[in-house]
N, C-alpha and C positions, 0 to 999 in steps of 0.2 A: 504493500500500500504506500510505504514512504518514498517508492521508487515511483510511481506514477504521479504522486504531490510533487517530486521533486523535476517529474518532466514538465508536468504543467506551470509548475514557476518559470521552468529556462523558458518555455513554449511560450508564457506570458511575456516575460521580458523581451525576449525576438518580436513579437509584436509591435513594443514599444520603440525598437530600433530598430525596424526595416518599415515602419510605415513613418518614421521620423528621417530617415534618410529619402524614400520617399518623398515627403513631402520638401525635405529640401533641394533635392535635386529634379525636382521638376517633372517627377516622372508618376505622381501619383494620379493627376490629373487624368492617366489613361487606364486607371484601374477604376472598374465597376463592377460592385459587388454588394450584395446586399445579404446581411446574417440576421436573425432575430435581435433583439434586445437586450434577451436571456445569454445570449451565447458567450461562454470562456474566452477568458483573452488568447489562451493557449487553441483553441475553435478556430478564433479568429487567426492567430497567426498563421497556423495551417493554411487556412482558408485564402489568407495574402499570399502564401510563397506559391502555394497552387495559381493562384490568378494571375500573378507576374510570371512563372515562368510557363505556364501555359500558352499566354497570350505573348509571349515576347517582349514581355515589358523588360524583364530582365533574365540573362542567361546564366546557367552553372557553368562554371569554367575548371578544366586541371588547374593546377596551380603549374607555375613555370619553370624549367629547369630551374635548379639551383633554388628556387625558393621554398621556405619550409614554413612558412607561417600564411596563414591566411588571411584574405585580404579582398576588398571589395573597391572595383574600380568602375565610374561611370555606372554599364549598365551592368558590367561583369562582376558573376558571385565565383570568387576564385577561392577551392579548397576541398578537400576530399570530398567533405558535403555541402549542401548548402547549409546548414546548420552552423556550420565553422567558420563558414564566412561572414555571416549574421554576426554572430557572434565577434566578431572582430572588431564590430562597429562600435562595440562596446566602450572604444579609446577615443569615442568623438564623446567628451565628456558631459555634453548636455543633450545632447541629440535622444534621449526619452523626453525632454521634456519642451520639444519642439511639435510633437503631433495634437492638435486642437483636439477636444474634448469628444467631437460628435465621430471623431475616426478613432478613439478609443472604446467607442460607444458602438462601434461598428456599421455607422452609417458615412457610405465613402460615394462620392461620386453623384 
């Protein structure tokens, strides 16, 4: 059980740093997508990476020779997963607290 809590916290936070990057980079404007009200942040995270890389908002990328760390460029998600890359974003130090209220809320577009 404290492993599935513990996915939905990382699952939450990726939400709050790829729809904040997102929003900064101008690329949120092409994601539409609608969740319930009720829906987990960790739902909704899911529910982003699905939408963006579905639709080609953004791409999983290898990561590059010589590089070992992951890292997210423009529209590219560089690193084993896309979860590792997400996760990178982690070092833009305010960027959770850049996505407006009603995209935490899961109403996007």
């Amino acid at each position: 059980m404290a492993l599935h809590s513990e996915t939905r916290d990382e699952d939450a936070r990726r939400y709050q740093l790829l729809s904040a990057y997102l929003l900064l980079t101008g690329l949120m404007r092409r994601v539409r997508m609608t969740l319930p009200p009720d829906a987990s942040a960790a739902l909704r995270y899911r529910a982003l990476r699905d939408c963006v890389l579905s639709n080609g908002i953004m791409r999983h990328m290898e990561l590059p020779a010589g590089e070992n760390m992951p890292f997210v460029v423009g529209k590219e998600l560089y690193g084993e997963r896309v979860e590792d890359a997400v996760d990178s974003l982690e070092a833009w130090s305010d960027l959770h607290f850049a996505a407006p209220q009603s995209w935490r809320d899961g109403r996007m577009g």
